[in-house]
N, C-alpha and C positions, 0 to 999 in steps of 0.2 A: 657231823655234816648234815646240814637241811636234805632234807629231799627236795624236789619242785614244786609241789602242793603244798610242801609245809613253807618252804621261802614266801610259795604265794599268798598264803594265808596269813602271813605277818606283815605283810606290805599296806603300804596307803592304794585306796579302790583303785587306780589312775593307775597302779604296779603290777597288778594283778596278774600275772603273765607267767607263762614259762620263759627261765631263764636262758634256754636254748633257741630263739624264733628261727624256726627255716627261712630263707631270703622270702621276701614279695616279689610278687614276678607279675607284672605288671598286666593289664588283660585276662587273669586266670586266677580261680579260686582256690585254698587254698584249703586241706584240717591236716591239724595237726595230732595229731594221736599220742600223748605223754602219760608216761608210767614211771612209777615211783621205784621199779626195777633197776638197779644201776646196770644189769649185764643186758637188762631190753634195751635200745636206741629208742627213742621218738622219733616216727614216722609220718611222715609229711606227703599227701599227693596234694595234685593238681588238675583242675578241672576245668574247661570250659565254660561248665554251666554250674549254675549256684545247687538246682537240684542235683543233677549227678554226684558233685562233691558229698552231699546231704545221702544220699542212698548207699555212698560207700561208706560214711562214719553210722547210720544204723546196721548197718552189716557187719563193721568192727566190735560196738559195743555191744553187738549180741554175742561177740564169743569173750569178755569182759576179762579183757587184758590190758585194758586201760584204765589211766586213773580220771582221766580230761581228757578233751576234747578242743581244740581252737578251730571256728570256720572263719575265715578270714578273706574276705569281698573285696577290701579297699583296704589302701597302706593305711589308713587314720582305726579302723575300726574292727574290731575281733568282736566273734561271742562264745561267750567258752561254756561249753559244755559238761555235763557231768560225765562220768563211766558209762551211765546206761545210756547217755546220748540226749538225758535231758537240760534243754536250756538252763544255766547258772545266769546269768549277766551278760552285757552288752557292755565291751569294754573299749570306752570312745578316747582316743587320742592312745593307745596303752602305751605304758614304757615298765621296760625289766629289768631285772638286777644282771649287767651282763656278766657274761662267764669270760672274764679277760684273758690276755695269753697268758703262757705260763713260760716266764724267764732261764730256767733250765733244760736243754737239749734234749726231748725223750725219747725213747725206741716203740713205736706204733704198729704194731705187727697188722696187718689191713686183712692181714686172711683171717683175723679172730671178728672186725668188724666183717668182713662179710659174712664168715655162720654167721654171727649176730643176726644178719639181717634176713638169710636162710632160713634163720628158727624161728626167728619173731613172727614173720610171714609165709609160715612155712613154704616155702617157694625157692627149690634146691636149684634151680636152672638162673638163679637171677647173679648177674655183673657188677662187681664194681666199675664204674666210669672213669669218678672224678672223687678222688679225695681231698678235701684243706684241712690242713693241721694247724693250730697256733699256737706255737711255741717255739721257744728260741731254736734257731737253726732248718726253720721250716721251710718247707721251697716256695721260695714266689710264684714260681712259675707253676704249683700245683694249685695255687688260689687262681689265678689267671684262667686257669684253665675250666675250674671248675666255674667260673662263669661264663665264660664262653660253651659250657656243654650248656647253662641253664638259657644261655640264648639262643644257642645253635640247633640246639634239638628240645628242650623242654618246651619254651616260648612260640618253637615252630611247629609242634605236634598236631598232628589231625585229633579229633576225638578220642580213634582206636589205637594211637601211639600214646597216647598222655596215659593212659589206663597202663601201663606198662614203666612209670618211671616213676621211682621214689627218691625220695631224701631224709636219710638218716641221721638222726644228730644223737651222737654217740657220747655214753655218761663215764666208762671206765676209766679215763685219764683227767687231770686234773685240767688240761685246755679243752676247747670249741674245739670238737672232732665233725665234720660235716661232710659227708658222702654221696655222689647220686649212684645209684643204681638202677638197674632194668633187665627185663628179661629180653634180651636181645634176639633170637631167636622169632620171639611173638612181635617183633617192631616190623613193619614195613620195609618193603625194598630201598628204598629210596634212604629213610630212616636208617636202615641198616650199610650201607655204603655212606653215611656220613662218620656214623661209630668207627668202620671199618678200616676208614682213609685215617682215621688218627687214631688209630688204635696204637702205632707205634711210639707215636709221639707222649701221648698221655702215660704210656706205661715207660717210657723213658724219662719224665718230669719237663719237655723240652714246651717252651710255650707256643700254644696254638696260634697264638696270632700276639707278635713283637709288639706292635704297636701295645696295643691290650697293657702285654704285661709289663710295658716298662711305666 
């Protein structure tokens, strides 16, 4: 099996990409943090501003647990990065080898994805939100959902709420494993009574909002 770097390295320039992209999320900057680690997840924030994003990926690569780096401005354009955070390329139009579903039923045990994502960033206090799985038998209503958190609360974040939300894209199954997480405790009042009012829902698979999911 390729790694990510090595897929990307075989590809024509235009491919060049991790095979996992965390969503674009429209008005917000984006790096993505990928490692050739299959039990690390690639880690994706979101930022406001194009510096800020830029001061959280030189603060990643200095603890060099990364293999790349993706800043991503606009849905058309990425520039990927190396490990220590220096500019590789400018990657215009990009497209990736996607990670398709996977046609057999699996069992995702979601408390291994959260250590995962406890260890990666060392940050023991931090939540699972929202998880999508892609493979047969998966819950619609856990994709629905998870974009309705990435509209509801990532899209809507002040500056000091966005510093507090990630997205995980998870390597140990053979499907697109994609997770948000936060440390919910450090989010806002307001922020926090929106988590709070579907906490139920979300950990029940029940769709946030019908319309959405059907």
């Amino acid at each position: 099996m390729f790694t990510n770097l090595e897929v990307s390295s075989r590809l024509p320039k235009k491919q060049q990409w991790t095979p996992r992209p965390s969503p674009f999320l429209s008005g917000l900057v984006s790096v993505q943090a990928a490692s050739n680690d299959p039990d690390r997840p690639d880690i994706t924030i979101y930022r406001i501003d194009v510096e800020d994003a830029e001061i959280w990926m030189r603060k990643a690569a200095r603890k060099d647990e990364s293999d790349a780096f993706f800043l991503r401005r606009d849905e058309q354009i990425v520039d990927m990065y190396d490990g220590a955070g220096k500019l590789s390329k400018k990657l215009l139009k990009p497209e990736y080898p996607h990670t398709g579903p996977d046609a057999t039923a699996l069992q995702i045990d979601r408390n291994i994805l959260l250590q995962q994502m406890r260890t990666a960033l060392r940050q023991p206090q931090l939540s699972l939100l929202a998880c999508a799985e892609d493979h047969a038998g998966a819950s619609a209503a856990d994709h629905s959902n998870f974009g309705m958190l990435c509209r509801r609360m990532i899209m809507e974040s002040g500056k000091a709420d966005l510093d507090q939300f990630y997205v995980g894209e998870h390597k140990m199954w053979t499907c697109r494993v994609s997770c948000i997480y936060a440390d919910v405790s450090a989010l806002s009042s307001s922020m926090q009574d929106i988590y709070l009012e579907r906490h139920k829902w979300l950990k029940k698979s029940w769709p946030l909002s019908a319309r959405h999911h059907f």
